[in-house]
SEKOL-740160 format. One line per 2 residues: for each residue x, y, z of C-alpha. Coordinates in Angstrom, 2 decimals. Each point is the difference from the previous one (the first is absolute). Example, Ala and Ser with C-alpha at 12.3 -4.5 7.8 and 13.67 -1.06 7.14 Angstrom:
12.30:-4.50:7.80 ~ 1.37:3.44:-0.66;
This chain:
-208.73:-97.71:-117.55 ~ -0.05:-3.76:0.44;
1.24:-2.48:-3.03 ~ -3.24:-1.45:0.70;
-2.09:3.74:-0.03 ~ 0.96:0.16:-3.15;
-1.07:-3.41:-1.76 ~ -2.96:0.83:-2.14;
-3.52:-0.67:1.63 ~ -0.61:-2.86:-2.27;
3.28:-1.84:0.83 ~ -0.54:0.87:3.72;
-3.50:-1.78:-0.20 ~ 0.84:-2.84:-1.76;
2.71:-0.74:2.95 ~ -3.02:0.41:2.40;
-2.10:-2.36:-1.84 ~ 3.14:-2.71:0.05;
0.37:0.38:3.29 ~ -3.23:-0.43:0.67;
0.26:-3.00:-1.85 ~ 2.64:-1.57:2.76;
-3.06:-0.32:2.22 ~ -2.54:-0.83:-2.23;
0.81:-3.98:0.70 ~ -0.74:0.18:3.04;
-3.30:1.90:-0.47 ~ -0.81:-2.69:-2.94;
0.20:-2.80:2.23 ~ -2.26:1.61:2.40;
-1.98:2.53:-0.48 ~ -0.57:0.99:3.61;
3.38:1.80:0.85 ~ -1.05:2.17:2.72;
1.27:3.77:-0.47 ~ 2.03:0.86:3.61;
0.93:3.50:-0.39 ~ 0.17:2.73:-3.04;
2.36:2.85:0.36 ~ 0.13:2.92:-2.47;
3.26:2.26:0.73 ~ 0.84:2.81:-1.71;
-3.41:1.96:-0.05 ~ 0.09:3.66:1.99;
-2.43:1.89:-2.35 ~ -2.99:-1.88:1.84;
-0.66:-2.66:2.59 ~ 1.14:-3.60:-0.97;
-3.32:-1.04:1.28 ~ -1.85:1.88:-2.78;
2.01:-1.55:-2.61 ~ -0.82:-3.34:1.57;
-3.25:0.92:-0.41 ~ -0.70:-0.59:-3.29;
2.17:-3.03:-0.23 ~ -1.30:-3.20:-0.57;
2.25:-1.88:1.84 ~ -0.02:0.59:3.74;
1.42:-1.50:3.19 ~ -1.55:-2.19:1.98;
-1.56:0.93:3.45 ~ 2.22:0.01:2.96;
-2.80:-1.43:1.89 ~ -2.18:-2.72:0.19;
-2.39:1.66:-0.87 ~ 1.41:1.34:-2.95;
-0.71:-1.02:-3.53 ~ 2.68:-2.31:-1.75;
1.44:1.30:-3.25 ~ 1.24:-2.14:-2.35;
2.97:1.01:-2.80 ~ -1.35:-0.15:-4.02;
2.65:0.46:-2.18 ~ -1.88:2.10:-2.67;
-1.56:2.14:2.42 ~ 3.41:0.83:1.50;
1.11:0.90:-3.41 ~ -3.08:2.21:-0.94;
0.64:1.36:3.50 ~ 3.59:1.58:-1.05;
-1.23:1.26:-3.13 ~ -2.82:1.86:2.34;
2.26:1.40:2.21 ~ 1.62:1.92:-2.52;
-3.27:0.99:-1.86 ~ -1.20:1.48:3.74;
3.13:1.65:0.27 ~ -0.46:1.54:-3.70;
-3.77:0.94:1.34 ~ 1.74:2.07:3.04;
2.38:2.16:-1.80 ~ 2.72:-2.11:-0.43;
0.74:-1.41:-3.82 ~ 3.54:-1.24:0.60;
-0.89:-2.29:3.18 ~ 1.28:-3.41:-0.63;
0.08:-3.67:1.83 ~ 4.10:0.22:0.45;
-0.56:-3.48:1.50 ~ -1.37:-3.04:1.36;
0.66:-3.08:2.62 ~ -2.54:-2.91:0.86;
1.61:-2.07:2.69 ~ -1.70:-3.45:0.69;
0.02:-2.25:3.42 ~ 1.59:-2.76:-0.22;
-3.03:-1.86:0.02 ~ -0.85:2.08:-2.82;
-3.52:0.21:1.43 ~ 1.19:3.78:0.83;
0.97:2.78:-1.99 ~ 1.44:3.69:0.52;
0.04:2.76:-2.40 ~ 1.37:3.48:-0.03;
-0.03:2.16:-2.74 ~ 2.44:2.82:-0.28;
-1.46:3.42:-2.23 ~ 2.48:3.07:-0.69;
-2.85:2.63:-0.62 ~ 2.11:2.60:-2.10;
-0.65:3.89:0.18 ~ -3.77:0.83:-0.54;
-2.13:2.22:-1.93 ~ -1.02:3.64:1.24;
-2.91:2.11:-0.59 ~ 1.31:3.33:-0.60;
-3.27:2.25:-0.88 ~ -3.47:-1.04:-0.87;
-2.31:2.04:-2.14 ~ -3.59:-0.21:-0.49;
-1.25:0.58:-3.20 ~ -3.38:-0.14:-2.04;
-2.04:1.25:2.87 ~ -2.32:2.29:-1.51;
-2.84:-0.76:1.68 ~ 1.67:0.85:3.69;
0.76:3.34:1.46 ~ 3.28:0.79:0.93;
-0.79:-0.15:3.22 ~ -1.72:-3.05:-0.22;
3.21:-1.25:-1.98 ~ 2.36:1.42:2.67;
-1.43:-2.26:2.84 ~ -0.42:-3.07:-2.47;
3.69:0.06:-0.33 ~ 0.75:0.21:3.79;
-2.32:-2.70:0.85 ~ 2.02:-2.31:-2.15;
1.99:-3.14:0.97 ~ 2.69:0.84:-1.84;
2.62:3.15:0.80 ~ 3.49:1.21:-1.57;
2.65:-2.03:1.10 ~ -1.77:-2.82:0.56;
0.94:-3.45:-1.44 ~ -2.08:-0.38:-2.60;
-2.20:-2.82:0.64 ~ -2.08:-1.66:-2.66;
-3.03:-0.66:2.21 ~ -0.29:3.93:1.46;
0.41:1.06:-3.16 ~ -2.80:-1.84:-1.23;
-2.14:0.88:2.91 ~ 0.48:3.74:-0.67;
-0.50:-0.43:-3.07 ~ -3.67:-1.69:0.93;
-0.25:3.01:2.64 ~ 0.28:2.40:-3.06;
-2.56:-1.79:-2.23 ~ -2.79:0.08:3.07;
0.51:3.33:0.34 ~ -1.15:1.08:-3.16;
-2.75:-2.91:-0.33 ~ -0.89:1.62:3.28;
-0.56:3.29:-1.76 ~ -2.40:-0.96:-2.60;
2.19:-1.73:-2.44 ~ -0.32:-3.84:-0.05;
1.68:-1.00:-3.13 ~ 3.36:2.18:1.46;
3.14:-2.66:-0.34 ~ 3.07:1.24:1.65;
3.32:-1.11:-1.76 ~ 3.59:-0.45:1.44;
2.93:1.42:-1.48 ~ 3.97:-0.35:1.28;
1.68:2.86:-1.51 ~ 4.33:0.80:1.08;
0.77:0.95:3.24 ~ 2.47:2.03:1.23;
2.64:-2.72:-0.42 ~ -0.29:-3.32:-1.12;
-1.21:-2.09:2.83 ~ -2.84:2.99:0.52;
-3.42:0.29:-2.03 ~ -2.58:2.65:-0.58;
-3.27:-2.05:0.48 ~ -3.04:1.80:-2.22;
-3.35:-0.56:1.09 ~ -2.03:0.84:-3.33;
-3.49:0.11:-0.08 ~ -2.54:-1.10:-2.67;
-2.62:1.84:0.81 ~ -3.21:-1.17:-2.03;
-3.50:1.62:-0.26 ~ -1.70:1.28:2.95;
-3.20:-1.56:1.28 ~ -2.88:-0.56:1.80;
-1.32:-2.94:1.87 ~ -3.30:-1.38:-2.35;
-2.20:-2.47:0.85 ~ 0.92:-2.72:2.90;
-1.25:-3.46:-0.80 ~ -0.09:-2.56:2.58;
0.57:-3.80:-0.21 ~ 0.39:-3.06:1.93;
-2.86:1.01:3.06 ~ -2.61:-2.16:0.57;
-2.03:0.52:3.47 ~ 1.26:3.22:0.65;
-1.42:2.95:-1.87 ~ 1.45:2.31:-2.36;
-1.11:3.11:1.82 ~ 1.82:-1.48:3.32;
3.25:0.03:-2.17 ~ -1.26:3.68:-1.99;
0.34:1.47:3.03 ~ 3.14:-1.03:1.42;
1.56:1.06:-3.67 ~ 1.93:3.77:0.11;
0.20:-0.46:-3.60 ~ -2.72:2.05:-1.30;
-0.58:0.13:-4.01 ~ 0.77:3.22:-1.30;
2.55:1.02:2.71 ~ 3.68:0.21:-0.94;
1.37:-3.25:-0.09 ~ 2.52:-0.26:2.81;
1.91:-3.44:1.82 ~ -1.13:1.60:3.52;
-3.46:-0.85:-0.46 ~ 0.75:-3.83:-1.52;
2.30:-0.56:2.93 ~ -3.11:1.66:2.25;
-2.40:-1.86:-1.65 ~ 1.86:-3.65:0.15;
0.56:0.51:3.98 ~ -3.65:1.25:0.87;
-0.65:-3.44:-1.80 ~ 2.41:-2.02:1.82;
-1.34:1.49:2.98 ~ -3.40:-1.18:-0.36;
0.86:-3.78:0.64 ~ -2.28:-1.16:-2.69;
2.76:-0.67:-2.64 ~ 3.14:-2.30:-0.10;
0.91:1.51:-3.48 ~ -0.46:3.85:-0.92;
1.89:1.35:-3.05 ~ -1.14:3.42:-1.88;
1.94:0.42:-3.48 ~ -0.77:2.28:-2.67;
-2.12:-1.41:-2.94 ~ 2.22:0.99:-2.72;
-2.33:-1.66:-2.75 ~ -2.92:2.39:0.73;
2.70:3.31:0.35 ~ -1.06:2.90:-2.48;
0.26:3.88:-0.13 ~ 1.93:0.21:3.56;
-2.26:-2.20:1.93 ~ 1.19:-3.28:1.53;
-2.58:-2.48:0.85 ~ 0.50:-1.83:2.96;
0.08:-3.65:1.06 ~ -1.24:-1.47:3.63;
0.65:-3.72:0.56 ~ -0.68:-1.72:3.31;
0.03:-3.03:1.45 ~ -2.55:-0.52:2.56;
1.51:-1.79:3.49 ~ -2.16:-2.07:2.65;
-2.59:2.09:1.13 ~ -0.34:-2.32:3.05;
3.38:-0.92:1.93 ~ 0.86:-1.55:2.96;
2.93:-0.12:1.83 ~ 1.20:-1.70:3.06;
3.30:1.19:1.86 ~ 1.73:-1.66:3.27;
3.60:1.04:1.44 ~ 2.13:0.73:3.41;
1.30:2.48:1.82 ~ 1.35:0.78:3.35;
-2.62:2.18:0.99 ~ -2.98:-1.93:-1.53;
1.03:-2.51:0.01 ~ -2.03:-2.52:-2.31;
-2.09:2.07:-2.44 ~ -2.90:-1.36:-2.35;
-2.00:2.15:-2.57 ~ -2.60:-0.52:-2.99;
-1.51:2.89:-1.56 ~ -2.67:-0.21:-2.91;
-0.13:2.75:-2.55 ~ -2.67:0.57:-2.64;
1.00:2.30:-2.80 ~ -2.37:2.27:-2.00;
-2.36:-0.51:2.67 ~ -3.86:0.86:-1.29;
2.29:1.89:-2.68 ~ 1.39:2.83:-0.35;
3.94:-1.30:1.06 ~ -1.35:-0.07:3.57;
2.29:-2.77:2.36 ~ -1.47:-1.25:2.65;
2.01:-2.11:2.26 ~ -0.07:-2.27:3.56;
2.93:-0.67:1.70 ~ 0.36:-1.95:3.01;
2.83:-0.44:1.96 ~ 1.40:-2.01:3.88;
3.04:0.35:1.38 ~ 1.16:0.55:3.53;
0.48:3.73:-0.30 ~ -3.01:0.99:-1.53;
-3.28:-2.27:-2.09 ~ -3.37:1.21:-1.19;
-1.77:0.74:-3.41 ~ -0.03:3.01:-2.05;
-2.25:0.58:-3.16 ~ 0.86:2.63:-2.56;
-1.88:1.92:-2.74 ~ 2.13:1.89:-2.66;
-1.28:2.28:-2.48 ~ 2.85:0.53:-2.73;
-1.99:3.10:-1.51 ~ -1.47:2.80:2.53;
-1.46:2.93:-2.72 ~ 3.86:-0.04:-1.59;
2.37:-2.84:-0.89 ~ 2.80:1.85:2.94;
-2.80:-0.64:2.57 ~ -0.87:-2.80:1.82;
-2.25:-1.44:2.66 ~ 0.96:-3.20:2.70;
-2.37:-0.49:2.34 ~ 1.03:-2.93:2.48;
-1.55:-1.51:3.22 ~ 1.34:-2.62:2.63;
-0.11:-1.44:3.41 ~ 3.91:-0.10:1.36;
1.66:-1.41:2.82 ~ 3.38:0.90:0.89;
1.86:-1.72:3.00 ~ 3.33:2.53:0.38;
1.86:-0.39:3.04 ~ -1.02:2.69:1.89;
-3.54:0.13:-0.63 ~ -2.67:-1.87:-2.63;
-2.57:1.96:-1.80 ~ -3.26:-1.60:-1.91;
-0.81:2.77:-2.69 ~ -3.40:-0.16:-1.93;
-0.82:2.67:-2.22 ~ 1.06:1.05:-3.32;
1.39:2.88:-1.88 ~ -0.55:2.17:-4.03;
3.14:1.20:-1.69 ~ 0.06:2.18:-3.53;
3.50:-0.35:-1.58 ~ 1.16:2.74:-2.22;
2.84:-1.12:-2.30 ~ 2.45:2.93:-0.26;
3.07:-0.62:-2.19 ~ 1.64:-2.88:-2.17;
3.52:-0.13:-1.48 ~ 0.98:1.90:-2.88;
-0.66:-2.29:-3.18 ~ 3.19:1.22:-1.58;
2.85:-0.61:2.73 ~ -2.04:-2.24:1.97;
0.89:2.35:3.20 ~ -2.33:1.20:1.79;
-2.11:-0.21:3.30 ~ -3.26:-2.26:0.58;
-2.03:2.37:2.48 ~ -3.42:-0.27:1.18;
-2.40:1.32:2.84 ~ -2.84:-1.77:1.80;
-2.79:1.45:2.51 ~ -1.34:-2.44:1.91;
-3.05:-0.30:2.73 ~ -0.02:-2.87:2.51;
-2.67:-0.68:2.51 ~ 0.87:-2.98:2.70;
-0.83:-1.86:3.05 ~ 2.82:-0.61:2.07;
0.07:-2.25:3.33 ~ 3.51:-0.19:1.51;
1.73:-1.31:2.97 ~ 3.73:0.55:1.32;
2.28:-2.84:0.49 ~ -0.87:-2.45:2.85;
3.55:0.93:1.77 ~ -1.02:3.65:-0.34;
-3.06:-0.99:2.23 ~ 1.57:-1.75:2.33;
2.46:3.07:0.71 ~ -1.11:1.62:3.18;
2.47:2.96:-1.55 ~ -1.68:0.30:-2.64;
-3.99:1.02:1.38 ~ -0.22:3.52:-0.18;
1.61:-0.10:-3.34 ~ -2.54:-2.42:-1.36;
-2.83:2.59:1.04 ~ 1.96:3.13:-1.60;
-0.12:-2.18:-3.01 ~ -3.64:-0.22:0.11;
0.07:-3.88:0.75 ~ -1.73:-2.20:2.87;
2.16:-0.17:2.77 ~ -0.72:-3.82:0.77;
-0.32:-1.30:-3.65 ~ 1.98:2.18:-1.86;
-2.35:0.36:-2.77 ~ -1.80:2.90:-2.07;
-2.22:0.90:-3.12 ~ -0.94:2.37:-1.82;
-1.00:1.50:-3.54 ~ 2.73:0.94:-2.42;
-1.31:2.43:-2.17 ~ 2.67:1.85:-2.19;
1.21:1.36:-2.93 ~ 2.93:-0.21:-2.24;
2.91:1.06:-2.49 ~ 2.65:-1.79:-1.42;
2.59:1.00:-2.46 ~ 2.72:-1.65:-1.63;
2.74:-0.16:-2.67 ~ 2.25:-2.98:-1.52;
2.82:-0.01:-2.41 ~ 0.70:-3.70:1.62;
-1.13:-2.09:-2.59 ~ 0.01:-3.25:2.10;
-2.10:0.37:2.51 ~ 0.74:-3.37:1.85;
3.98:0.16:-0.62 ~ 0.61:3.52:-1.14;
4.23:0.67:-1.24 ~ -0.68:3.62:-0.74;
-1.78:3.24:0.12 ~ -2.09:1.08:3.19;
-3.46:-0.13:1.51 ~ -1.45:3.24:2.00;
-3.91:-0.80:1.42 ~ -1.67:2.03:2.46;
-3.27:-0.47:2.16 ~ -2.39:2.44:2.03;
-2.80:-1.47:2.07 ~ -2.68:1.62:2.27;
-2.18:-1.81:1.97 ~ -2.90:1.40:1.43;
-0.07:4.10:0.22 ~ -3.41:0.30:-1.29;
-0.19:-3.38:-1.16 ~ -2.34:-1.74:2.85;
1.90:-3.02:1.47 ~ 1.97:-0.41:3.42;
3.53:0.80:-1.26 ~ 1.78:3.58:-0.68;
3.20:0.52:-1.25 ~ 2.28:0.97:-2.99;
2.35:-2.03:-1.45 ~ 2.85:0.68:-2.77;
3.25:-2.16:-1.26 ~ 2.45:0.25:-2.51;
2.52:-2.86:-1.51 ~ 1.91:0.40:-2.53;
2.45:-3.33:-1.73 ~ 3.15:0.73:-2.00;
1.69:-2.82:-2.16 ~ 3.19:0.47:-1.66;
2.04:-2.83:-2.35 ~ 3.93:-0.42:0.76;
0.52:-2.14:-2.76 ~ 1.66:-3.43:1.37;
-0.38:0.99:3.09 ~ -3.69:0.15:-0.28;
-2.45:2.17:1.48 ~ 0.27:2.79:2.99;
-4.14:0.47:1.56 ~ -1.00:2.63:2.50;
-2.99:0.52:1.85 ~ -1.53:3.12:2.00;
-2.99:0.44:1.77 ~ -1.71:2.05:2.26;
-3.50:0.38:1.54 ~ -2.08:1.57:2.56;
-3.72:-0.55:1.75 ~ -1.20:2.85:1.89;
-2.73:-0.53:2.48 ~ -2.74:2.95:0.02;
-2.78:0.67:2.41 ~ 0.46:0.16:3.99;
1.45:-3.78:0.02 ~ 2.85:0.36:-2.73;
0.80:-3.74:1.42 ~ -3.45:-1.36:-0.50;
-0.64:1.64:-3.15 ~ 2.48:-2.20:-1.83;
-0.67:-3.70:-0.18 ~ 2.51:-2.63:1.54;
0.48:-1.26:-3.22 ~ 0.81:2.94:-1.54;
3.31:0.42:1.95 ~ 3.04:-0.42:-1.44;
2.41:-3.00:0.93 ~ 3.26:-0.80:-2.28;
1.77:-3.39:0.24 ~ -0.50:-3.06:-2.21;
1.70:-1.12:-3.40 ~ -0.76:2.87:-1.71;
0.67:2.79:2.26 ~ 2.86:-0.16:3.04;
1.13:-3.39:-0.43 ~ 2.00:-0.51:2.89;
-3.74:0.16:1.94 ~ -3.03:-2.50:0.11;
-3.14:1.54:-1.88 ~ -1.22:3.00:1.93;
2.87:-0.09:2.80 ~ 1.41:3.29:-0.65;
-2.22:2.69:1.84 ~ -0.97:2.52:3.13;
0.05:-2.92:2.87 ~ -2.51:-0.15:2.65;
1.26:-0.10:3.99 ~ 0.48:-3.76:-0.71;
1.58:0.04:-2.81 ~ -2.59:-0.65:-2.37;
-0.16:1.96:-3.55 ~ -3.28:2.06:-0.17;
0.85:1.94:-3.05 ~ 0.63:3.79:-1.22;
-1.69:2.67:-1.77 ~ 3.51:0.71:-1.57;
2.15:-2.16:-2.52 ~ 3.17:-0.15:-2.01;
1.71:-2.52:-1.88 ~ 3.03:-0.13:-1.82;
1.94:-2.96:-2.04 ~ 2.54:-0.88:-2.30;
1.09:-3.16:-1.86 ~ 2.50:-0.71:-2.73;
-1.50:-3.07:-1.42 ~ 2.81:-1.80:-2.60;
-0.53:-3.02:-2.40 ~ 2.25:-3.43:1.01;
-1.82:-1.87:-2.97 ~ -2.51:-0.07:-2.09;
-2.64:-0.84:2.88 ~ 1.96:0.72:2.74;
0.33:3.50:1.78 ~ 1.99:1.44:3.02;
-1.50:3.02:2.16 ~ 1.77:2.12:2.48;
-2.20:2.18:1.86 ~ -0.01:2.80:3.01;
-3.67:1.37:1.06 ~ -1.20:2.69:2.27;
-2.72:1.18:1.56 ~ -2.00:1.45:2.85;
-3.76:0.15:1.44 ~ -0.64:3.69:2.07;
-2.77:-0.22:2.79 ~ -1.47:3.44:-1.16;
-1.25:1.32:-3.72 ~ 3.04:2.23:-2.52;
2.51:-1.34:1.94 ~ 2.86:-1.05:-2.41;
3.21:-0.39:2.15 ~ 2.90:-1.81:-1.54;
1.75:-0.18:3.81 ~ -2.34:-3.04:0.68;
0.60:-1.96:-2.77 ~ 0.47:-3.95:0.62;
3.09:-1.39:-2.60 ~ 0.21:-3.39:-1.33;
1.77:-1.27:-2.71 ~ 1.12:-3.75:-1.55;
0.15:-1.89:-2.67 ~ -3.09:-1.97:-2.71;
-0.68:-2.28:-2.98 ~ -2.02:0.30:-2.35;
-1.23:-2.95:-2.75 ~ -1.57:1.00:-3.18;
-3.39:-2.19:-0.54 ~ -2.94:0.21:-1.93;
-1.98:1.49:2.28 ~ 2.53:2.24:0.93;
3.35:0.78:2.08 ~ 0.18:-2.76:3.06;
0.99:1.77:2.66 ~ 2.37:-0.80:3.55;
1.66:2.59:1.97 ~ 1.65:0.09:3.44;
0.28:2.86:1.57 ~ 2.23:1.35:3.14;
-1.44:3.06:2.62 ~ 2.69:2.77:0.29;
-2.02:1.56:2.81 ~ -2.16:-1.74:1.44;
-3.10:0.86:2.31 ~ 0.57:-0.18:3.56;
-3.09:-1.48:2.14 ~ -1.59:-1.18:-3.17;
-2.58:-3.52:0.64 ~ -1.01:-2.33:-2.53;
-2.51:-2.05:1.01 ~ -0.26:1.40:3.13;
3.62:-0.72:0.96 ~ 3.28:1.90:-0.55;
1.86:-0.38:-3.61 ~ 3.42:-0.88:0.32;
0.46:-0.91:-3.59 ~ 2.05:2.61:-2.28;
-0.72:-1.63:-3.52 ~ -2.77:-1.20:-2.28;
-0.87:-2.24:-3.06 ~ -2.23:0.73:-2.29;
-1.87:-1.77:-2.66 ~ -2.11:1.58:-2.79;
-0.84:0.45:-3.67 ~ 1.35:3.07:-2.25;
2.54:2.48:1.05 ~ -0.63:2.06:3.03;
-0.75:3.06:-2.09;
């Protein structure tokens, strides 16, 4: 041990503050001292960049875009106090600034400053007992305890501990007890850097919910909010339904404020009133969005929303939207509450155009879909799946027309009239009339830039059968999205998906529309292609799309700075002329790398991507495609 390891802490820090004092002249004279670097050595029990964290003081930005940081003496000095306060919060009560050097420029308008910590040995968690739980079954105790953030042998950290100990308390306010208080108690360990944390409960009277008051709603109605309430007077009070309750509020899109608390004033004989407040938000919005991206390009929206339309929570809704890939309007009708609060109704009309490059479709029609909400996450761990299932009917008019290259390919006639198209124009119509199922499941819970858990949705659709319109087939897909969190490294995302459309009747071809083929390539599926470049080619070289598709990608996406984000990626993915036809031995590689920016509207995207394999004979534009690589621009993460 170093001469200087063992001056006492207060000697040690009042050396620190005098040498602090050295540079506080310069800082005097002018405040502005721009902080070049800060360098913390000596920390292994976490990364240096969470430490820096909760620092005050901070470097400056590299960049020029960066934001300048400017040295304050008494922050710096609160600063090493709060280093070893975090460290005492993480399991480690002998942790200690050993040191500390502030080197100025010689124009002293520049400073550096490194800080050197010696961490000492930390603080185990040798057993942890749970105690005071009468009003939980063993079994229900059993899986409490293994659901916990905190394990035997674990440093004992201040902030798991107290989330356990908040874990422990819901649990038995979840079972009909909410006056329960859970206390923590550090009893010896095995040795004397070990502890034996004790959860002990307080477990107060049980209870029933009482009467629900509501405040703070003025043009929406208090049955509208009754019925989105799972609290029910009389019913054993439970944090399941508050949670419940709050969301199916949230949900609504009426309120900018929803909190439900117990009325503790009115609480007698085991019943617990309870207390509604809301805050009522616009009930008529507008919004106007505009963007770019490399496949369309320039992109302007407005939509209009009305909320508690004619009552009753309804949102009705107009959207409007022009870009080059696809403009039109779209109206939408949503009823929050369909006979139950887990059912709802959206009924939605529009008039569509879409202009993809290899074909444009003009859709007019409009569609009915009842949502069923499955599943929410547990209200005591917070884990947990969101799941839900929707049946849907849609009923369109669809006039289409293939690519004016496809026309003009003398290769490609016959194959335009197995397709069910005109031979000279290349166009076709038709009724869509078809049904629908979708399922899916989340644990991600960001949907726009998700860092963990997984996403698994599914969709059936038949058109026509003994639905009257001019289209036949059977459709059905699967994806499913995984997300794990390396720590500094950042975050590892997959992505599978397959699907199928099976043609039935005499004319399998015919019976599926043109636009209902599958075509991968863009910048969010096969990179290394243009949008819609990677199918079954025609004689000429054209893509005409499959009835058969899978897709495949991977990215490790890591943080460079706060804002800034660095992507490598490798995709994969094929398009089978004929229905069930998954082959991998077809698959089309690419693989490069991306950057992402974090704004408020969500992650700006760029990625360039390089073909491993790519398509012999293919024609873009009606002329061959030399080019083995891509950009792409876009907004959010690819999946």
């Amino acid at each position: 041990m170093t001469a200087w390891a063992r001056t006492p802490t207060s000697v040690r820090r009042l050396v620190l503050i005098l040498l602090l004092a050295v540079a506080a002249p310069a800082v005097a004279q002018d405040n502005l001292v721009r902080v070049k670097s800060l360098t913390i050595t000596g920390v292994e029990a976490f990364p240096a960049s969470r430490l820096k964290a909760v620092l005050q003081t901070k470097a400056s930005g590299r960049f020029f875009w960066g934001r300048t940081r400017y040295f304050d003496r008494r922050s710096f000095e609160t600063d090493l106090r709060r280093i070893e306060a975090y460290y005492i919060d993480h399991g480690y009560p002998d942790a200690r600034v050993d040191s500390f050097d502030a080197t100025l420029d010689d124009d002293q308008r520049g400073i550096d400053l490194s800080i050197a910590v010696h961490e000492g040995d930390p603080i185990t968690i040798s057993d942890i007992l749970l105690e005071g739980l009468a009003g939980l079954t063993e079994r229900e105790v059993r899986d409490l305890q293994a659901n916990l953030p905190i394990r035997p042998g674990q440093i004992k950290d201040r902030t798991l501990v107290e989330s356990a100990r908040g874990m422990v308390a819901r649990a038995l306010q979840n079972h009909g007890y909410p006056s329960s208080r859970v206390a923590v108690e550090e009893r010896g360990g095995k040795s004397d850097r070990e502890v034996t944390v004790a959860l002990v409960g307080l477990v107060g009277e049980a209870a029933v919910f009482g009467p629900v008051s509501i405040e703070g709603n003025v043009g929406v109605g208090q049955n509208v909010i009754r019925r989105a309430l799972a609290v029910k007077p009389g019913e054993r009070f439970n944090l399941a339904s508050v949670q419940h309750s709050q969301r199916r509020l949230y949900d609504l899109g009426l309120f900018s404020l929803v909190n439900i608390t117990t009325a503790e004033e009115g609480a007698r004989g085991g019943e617990v009133p309870m207390r509604v407040t809301v805050a009522e938000a616009n009930h008529r919005q507008v919004e106007f969005r505009a963007g770019y991206g490399t496949e369309e390009k320039l992109r302007a929206e407005a939509t209009m929303r009305h909320l508690n339309f004619m009552g009753g929570a309804r949102t009705a809704s107009a959207q409007g939207k022009w870009s080059s890939l696809d403009r039109g309007i779209r109206t939408e009708l949503r009823q929050p509450y369909l006979v139950r609060p887990d059912l709802s109704l959206t009924l939605s009309a529009q008039t569509w155009f879409a202009d993809e490059p290899a074909y444009t479709l003009h859709t007019r029609g409009g569609r009915a879909t009842v949502t069923h909400e499955l599943s929410q996450p547990d209200v005591v761990s917070g884990r947990g799946a969101v799941s839900s299932v929707a049946f849907g009917w849609l009923y369109e008019r669809e006039a289409y027309s293939i690519s004016p290259e496809g026309v003009a390919d003398p290769t490609f006639r016959s194959q335009l009239i197995a397709l069910g198209l005109d031979p000279t124009t290349g166009k076709g119509n038709g009724i869509l009339n078809a049904l629908t199922l979708d399922y899916r499941r989340s644990t991600a819970p960001n949907v726009l830039d998700s860092t963990r858990g997984y996403v698994v949705q599914t969709h059936a659709e038949r058109g026509g059968g003994w639905l009257p319109g001019d289209f036949n087939y059977m459709e059905l897909s699967l994806e499913g999205r995984h997300y794990v969190t390396l720590g500094r490294l950042g975050v590892l995302a997959h992505r599978a998906r397959i699907a199928s459309i099976d043609g039935r009747g005499a004319t399998p071809d015919q019976s599926v529309p043109f636009f209902k083929r599958y075509f991968l390539g863009g910048s969010n599926s096969l990179r290394g292609w243009g949008r819609f470049e990677v199918a079954p080619l025609s004689d000429g070289g054209l893509p005409i799309g499959g009835h058969s598709l899978v897709e495949l990608s991977s990215e490790i996406r890591v943080p460079v700075t706060e804002r800034f984000g660095a992507v490598a990626f490798v995709d994969a993915g094929s398009v089978q002329p004929d229905a069930w036809n998954f082959s991998v031995s077809a698959l089309r590689y690419d693989a490069g790398p991306g950057l992402r920016y974090a704004s408020p509207i969500g992650p700006l995207r760029v990625d360039l991507a390089f073909q491993l394999n790519p398509i012999p004979g293919l024609q873009v534009d009606g002329v061959p495609e030399p080019r083995r690589w891509r950009i792409h621009f876009s907004i959010g993460q690819t999946f």
